[in-house]
N, CA, C and O atoms as a MOPAC input file, in Angstrom:
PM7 MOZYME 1SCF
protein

 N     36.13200 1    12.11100 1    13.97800 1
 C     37.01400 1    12.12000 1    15.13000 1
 C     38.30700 1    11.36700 1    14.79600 1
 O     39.45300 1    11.80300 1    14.89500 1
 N     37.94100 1    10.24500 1    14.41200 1
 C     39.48000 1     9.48100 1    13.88500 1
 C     40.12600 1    10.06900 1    12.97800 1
 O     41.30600 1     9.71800 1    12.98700 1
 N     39.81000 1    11.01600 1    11.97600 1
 C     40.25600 1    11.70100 1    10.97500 1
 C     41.37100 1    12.92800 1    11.72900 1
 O     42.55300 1    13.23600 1    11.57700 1
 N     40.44500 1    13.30100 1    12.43400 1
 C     41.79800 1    13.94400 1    13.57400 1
 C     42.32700 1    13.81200 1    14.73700 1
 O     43.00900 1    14.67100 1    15.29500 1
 N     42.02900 1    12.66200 1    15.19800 1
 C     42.92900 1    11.83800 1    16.06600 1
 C     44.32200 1    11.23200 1    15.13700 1
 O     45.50400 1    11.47900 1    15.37200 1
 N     43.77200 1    10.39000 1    14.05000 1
 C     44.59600 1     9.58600 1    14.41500 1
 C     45.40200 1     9.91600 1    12.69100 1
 O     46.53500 1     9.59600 1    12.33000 1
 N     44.50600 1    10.52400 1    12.04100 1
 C     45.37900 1    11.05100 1    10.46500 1
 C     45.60600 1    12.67500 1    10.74300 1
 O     45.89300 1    13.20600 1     9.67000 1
 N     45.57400 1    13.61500 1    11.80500 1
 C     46.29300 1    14.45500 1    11.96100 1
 C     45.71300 1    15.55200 1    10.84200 1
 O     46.48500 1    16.36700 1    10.33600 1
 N     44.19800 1    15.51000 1    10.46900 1
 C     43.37000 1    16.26400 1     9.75300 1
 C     42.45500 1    17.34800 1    10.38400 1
 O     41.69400 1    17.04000 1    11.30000 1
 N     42.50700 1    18.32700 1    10.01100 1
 C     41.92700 1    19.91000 1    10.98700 1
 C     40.34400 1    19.11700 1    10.57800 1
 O     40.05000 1    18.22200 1     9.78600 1
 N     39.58300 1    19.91300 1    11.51100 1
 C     38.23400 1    19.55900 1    11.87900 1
 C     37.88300 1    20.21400 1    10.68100 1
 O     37.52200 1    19.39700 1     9.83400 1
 N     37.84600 1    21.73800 1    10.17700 1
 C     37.49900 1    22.18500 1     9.18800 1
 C     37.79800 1    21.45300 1     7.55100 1
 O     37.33900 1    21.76400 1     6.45200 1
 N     38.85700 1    20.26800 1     8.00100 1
 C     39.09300 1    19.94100 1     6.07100 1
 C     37.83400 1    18.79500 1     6.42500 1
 O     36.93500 1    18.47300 1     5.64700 1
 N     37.97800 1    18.44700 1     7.37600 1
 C     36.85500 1    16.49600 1     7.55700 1
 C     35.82800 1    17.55100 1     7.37600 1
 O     35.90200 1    17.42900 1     6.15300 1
 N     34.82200 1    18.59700 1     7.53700 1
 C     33.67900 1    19.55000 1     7.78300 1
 C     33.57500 1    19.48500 1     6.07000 1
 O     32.81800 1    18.65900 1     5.56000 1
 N     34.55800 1    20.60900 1     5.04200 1
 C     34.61600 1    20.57400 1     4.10400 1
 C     34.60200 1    19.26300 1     3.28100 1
 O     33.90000 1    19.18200 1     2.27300 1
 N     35.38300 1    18.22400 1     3.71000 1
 C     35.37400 1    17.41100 1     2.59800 1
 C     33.87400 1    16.48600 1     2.87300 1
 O     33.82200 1    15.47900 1     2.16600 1
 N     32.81100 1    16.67200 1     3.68500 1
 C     32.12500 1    15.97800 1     4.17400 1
 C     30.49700 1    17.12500 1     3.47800 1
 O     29.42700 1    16.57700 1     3.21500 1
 N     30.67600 1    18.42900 1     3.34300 1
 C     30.16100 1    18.98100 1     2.21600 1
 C     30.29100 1    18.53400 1     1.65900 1
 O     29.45600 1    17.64500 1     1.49200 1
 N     31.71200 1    18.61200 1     0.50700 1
 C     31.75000 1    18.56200 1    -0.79600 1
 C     31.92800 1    17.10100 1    -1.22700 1
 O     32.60900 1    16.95100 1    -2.24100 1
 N     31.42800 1    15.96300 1    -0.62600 1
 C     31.36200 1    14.91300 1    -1.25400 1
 C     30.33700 1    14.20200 1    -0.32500 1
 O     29.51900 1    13.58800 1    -1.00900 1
 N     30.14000 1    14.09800 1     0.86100 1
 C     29.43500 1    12.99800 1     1.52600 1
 C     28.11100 1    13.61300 1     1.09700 1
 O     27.44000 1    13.03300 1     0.24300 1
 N     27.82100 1    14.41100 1     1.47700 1
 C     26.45800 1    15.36300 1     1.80700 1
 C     25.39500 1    15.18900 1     0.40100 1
 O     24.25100 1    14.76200 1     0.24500 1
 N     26.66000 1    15.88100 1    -0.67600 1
 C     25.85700 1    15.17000 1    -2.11500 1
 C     25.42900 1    14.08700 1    -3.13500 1
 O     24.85100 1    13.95200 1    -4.21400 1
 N     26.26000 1    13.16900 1    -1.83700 1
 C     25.92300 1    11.97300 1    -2.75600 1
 C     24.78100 1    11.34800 1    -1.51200 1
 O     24.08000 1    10.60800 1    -2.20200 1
 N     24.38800 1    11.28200 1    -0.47700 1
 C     23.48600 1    11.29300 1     0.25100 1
 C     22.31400 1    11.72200 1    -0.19600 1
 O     21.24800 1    11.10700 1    -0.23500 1
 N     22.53100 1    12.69300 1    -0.49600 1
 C     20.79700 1    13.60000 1    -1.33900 1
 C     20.99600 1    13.17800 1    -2.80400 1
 O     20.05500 1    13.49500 1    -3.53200 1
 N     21.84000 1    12.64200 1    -3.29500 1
 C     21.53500 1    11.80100 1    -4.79500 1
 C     20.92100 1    10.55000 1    -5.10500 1
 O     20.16200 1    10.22200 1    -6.01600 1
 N     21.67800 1     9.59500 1    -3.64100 1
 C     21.56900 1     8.71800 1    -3.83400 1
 C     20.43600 1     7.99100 1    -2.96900 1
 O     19.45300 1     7.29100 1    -3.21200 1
 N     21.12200 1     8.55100 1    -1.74500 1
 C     20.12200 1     7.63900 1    -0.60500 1
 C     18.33400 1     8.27800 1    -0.34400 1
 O     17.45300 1     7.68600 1     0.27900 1
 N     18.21500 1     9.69800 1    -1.07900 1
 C     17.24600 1    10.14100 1    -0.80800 1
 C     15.81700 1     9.68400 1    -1.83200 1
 O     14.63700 1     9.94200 1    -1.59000 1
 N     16.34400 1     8.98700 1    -2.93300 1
 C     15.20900 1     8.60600 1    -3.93600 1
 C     15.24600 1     7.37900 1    -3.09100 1
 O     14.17300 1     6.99000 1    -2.62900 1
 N     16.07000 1     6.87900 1    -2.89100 1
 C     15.73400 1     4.92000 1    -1.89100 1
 C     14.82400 1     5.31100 1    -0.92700 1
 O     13.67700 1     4.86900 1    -0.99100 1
 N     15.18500 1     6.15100 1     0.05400 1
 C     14.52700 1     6.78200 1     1.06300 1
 C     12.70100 1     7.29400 1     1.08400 1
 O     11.69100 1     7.24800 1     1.78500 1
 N     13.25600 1     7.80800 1    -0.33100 1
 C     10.69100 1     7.92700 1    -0.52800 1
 C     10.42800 1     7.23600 1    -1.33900 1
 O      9.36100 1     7.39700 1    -1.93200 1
 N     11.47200 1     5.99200 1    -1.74700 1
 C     10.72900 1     5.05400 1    -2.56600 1
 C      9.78900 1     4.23100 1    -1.09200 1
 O      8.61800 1     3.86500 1    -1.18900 1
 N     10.53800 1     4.10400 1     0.03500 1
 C     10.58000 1     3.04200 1     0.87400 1
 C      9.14500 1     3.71200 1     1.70500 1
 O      8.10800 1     3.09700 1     1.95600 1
 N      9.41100 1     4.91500 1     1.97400 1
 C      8.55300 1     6.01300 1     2.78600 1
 C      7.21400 1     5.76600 1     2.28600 1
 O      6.28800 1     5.72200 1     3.09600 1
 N      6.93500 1     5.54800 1     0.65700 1
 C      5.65400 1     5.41300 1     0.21500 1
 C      5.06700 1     3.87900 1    -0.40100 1
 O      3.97100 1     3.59600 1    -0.88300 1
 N      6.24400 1     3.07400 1    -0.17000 1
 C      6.07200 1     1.90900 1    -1.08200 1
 C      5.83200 1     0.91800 1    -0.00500 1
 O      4.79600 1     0.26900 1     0.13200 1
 N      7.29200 1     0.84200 1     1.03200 1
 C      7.40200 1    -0.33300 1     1.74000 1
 C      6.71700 1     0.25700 1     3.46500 1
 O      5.90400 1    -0.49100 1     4.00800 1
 N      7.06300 1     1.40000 1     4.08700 1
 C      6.36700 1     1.88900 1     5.35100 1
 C      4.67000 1     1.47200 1     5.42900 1
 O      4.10400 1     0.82300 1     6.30900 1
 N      4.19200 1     1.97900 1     4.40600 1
 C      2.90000 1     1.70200 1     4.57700 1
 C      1.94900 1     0.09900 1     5.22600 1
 O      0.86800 1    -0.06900 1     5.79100 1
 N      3.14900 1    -0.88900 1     4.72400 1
 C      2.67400 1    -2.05000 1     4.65500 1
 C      3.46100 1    -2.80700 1     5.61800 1
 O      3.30100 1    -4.02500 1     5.69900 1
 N      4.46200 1    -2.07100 1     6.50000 1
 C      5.02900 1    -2.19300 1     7.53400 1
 C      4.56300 1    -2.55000 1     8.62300 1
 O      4.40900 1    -1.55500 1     9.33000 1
 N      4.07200 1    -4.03000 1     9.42900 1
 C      3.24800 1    -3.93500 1    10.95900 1
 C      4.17200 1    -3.10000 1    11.63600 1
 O      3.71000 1    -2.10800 1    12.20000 1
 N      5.45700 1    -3.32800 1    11.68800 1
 C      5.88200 1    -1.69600 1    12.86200 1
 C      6.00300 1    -0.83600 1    12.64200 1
 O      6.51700 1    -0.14100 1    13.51800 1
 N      5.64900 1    -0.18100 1    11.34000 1
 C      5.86300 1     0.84600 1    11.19100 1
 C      5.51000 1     1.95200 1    11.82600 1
 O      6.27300 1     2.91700 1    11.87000 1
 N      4.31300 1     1.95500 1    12.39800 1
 C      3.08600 1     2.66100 1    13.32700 1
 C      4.26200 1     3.30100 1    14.30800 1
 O      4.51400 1     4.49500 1    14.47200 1
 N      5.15200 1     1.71000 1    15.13900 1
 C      5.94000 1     2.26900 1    16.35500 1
 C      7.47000 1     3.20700 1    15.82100 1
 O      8.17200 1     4.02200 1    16.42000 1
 N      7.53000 1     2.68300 1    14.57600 1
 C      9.10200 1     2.85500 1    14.14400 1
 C      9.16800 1     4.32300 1    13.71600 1
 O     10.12300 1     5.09400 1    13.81700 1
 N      7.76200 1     4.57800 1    13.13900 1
 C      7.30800 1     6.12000 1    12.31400 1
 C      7.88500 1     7.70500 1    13.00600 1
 O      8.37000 1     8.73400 1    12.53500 1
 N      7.56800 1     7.27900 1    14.17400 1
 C      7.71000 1     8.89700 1    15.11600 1
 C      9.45100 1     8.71300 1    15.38800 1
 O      9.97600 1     9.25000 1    16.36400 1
 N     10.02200 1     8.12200 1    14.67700 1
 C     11.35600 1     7.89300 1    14.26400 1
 C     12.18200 1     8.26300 1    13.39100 1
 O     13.30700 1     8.76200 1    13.38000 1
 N     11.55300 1     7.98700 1    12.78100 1
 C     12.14000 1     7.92700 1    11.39200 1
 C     11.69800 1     9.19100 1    10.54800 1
 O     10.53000 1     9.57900 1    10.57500 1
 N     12.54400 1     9.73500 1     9.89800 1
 C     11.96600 1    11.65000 1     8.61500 1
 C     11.29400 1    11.24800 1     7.93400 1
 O     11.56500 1    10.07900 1     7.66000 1
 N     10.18800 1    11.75700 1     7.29500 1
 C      9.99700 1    11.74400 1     6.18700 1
 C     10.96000 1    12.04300 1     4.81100 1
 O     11.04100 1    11.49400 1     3.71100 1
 N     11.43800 1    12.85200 1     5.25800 1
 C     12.38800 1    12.93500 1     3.93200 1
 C     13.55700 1    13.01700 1     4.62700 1
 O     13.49100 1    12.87100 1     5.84700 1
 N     14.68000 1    13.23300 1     4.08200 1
 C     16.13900 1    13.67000 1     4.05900 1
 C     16.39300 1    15.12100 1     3.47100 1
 O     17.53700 1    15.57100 1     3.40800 1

């Protein structure tokens, strides 16, 4: 939204540039942290039980 509020950027370039760079470094990066945590640290979680029907399994 601030991207085209306030830098005067079409919804379609923030859409595109949010493919071609946010999206893949998300599934590079944050998604191995993500089932390290899912199988390593959740399990041994006391809230996890409540936090679970929350949270993806994957990304």
């Amino acid at each position: 939204k601030r991207d085209v509020n306030e830098r005067g950027r079409s919804m379609d370039s923030v859409i595109e540039q949010y493919q071609r760079t946010v999206r893949p470094m998300i599934a590079f990066f944050v998604r191995f942290a993500w089932e390290w945590a899912v199988k390593n640290a959740l399990p041994d979680c006391p809230t996890a039980r409540y936090a679970g029907p929350y949270l993806p399994r994957t990304l």
